[in-house]
matplotlib code that plots the C-alpha trace (Angstrom):
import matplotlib.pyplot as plt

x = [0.0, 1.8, -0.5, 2.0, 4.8, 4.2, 2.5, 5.8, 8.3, 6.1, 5.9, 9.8, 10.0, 7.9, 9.2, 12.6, 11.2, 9.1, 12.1, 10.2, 7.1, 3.4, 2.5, -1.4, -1.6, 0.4, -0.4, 0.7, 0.6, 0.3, 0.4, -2.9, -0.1, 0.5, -3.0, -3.4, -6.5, -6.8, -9.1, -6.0, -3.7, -5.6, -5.7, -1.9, -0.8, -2.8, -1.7, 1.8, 1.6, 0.0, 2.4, 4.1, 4.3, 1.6, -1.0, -4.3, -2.9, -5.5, -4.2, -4.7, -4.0, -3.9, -4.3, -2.0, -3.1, -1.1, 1.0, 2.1, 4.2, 4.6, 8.8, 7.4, 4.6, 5.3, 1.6, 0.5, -2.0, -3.7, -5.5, -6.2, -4.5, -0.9, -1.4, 0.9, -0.5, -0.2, -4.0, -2.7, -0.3, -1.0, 2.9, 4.2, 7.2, 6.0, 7.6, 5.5, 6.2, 3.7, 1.6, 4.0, 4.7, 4.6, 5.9, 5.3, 4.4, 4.0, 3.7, 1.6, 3.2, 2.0, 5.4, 4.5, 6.5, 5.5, 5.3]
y = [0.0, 2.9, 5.0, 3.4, 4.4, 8.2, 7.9, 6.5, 9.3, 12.2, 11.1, 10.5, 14.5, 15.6, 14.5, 15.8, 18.9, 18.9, 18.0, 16.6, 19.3, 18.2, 18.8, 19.8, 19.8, 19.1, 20.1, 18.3, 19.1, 15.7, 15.8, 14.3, 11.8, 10.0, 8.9, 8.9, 7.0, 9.6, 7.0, 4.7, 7.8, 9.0, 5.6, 4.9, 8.6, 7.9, 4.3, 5.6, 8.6, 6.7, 7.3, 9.8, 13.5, 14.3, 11.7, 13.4, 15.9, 17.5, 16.3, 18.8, 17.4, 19.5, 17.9, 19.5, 19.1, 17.7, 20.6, 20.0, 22.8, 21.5, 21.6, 22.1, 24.9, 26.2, 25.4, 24.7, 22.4, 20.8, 17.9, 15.5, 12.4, 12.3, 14.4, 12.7, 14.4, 18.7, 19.5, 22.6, 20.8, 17.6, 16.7, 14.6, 16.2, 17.5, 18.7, 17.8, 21.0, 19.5, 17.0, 13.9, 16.4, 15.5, 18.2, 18.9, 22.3, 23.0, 21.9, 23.4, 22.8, 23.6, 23.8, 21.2, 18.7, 15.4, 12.9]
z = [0.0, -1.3, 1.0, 4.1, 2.8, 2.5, 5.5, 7.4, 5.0, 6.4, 10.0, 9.9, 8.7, 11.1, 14.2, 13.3, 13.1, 15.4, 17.9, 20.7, 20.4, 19.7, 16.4, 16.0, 12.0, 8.7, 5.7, 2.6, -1.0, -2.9, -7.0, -8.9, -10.2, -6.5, -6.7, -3.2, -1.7, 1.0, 3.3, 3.4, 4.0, 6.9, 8.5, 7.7, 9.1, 12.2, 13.1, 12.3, 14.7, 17.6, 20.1, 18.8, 18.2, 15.9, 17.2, 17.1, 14.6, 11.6, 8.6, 5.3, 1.9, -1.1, -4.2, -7.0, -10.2, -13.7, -15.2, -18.5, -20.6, -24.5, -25.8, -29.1, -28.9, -25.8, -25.0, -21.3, -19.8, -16.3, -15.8, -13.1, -15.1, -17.0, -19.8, -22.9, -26.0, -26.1, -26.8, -28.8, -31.5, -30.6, -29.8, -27.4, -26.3, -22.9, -19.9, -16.4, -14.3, -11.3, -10.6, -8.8, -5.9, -2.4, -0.4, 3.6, 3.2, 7.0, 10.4, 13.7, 16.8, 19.9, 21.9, 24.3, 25.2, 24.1, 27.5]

ax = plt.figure().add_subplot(projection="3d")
ax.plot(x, y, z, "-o")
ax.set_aspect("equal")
plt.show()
C-alpha cells in the first residue's frame, strides 16, 4: 500500500522537526499523479503517529493538479490524469512542471513537550 509508505516518510519528517514538540496539524501538497487514496492515508498517518508526536494531529491534503508545458509549442495544460498528448499541436514532447509532488508544506506545533 503505497498510502503506508508516504505515511511512514512524512511522519519521519515531522518528528525531526518537530524535535520533541506536539504537532497539532500538517499540511501536505500531494500531485494528482500520487494517486493517493486519502481514506488509506488517513488511517496509515494515524496508526503511524500513535504514540508519537503528531498523534491526534489534523491532517490537510492539497491535491496538486497535472502541469504540462509542451517543448514544441510552448503550449501549457492541467489535468487530473498524465497528460501525454499537447491539446494545442498535438505533440508529445512535454515537460511535467507538477503534478507527482509531495511536499510537507508546514507543520503546527504547539510547543509542548511530548510525555
Amino acid at each position: 500500500m503505497h498510502e503506508f509508505g508516504v505515511a511512514a516518510s512524512v511522519l519521519e519528517t515531522v518528528d525531526t522537526r518537530a524535535a520533541g514538540r506536539r504537532v497539532s496539524a500538517v499540511r501536505l501538497h500531494v500531485g494528482a499523479l500520487q494517486r493517493l487514496d486519502r481514506a488509506v492515508f488517513d488511517q496509515a498517518f494515524a496508526m503511524i503517529a500513535d504514540g508519537g508526536v503528531a498523534q491526534g494531529a489534523e491532517v490537510d491534503v492539497v491535491e496538486v493538479a497535472v502541469e504540462v508545458r509542451c517543448r514544441d509549442c510552448a503550449a501549457g495544460a492541467t489535468a487530473d490524469q498524465l497528460i501525454t498528448t499537447c491539446p494545442a499541436c498535438a505533440g508529445h514532447d512535454l515537460d511535467l512542471l507538477h503534478g507527482d509532488d509531495l511536499v510537507l508544506e508546514s507543520i503546527t506545533l504547539t510547543y509542548q513537550e511530548v510525555g
